[in-house]
N, C-alpha and C positions, 0 to 999 in steps of 0.2 A: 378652117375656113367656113364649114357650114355655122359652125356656133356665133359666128361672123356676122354671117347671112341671116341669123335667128335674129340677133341683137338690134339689127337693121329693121326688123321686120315685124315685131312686136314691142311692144311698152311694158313693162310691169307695173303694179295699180302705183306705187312710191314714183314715178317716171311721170306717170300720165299727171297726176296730181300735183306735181310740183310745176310740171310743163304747161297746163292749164289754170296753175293758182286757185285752188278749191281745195273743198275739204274732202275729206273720203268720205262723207255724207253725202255729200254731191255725188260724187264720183256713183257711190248705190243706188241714189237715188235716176242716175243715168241709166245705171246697169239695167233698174224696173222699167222704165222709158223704153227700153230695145238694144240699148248697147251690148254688141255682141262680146263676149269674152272666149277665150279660152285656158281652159284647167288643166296642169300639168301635173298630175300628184297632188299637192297640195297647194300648188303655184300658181294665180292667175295672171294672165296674160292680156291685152286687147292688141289684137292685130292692126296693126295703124291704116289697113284698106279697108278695113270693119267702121273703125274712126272716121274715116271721111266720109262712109255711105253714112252714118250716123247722123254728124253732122250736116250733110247735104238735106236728108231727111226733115231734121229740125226748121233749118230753113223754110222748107216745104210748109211744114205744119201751122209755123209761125205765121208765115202772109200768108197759107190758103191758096196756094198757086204756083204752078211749077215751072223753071225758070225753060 
């Protein structure tokens, strides 16, 4: 059940990338942006609530004002 709950609850970068149509280029070039990750051993992960503050962020940035 919690592995479950993991699955739900994080992307792996092959997840994220195929779910937003970009390259893994993109994807680092995000990473340097601010996009928060998380490292499991040798595993990275993005927590899809890290994901939304990310992209809410961008928005911000983009038009310079916050909704």
């Amino acid at each position: 059940m919690q592995a479950d709950n993991l699955a739900m609850d994080y992307l792996t970068i092959d997840e994220f990338i195929k779910l937003f149509h970009i390259s893994r280029r993109t994807f680092y070039n995000w990473k340097k942006r601010g996009l928060k990750i998380v490292k499991v051993g040798n595993r990275v992960y993005i927590r899809k609530q890290e994901l939304e503050a990310f992209m809410d962020e961008q928005v911000v940035s983009a038009y310079g004002m916050e909704w």
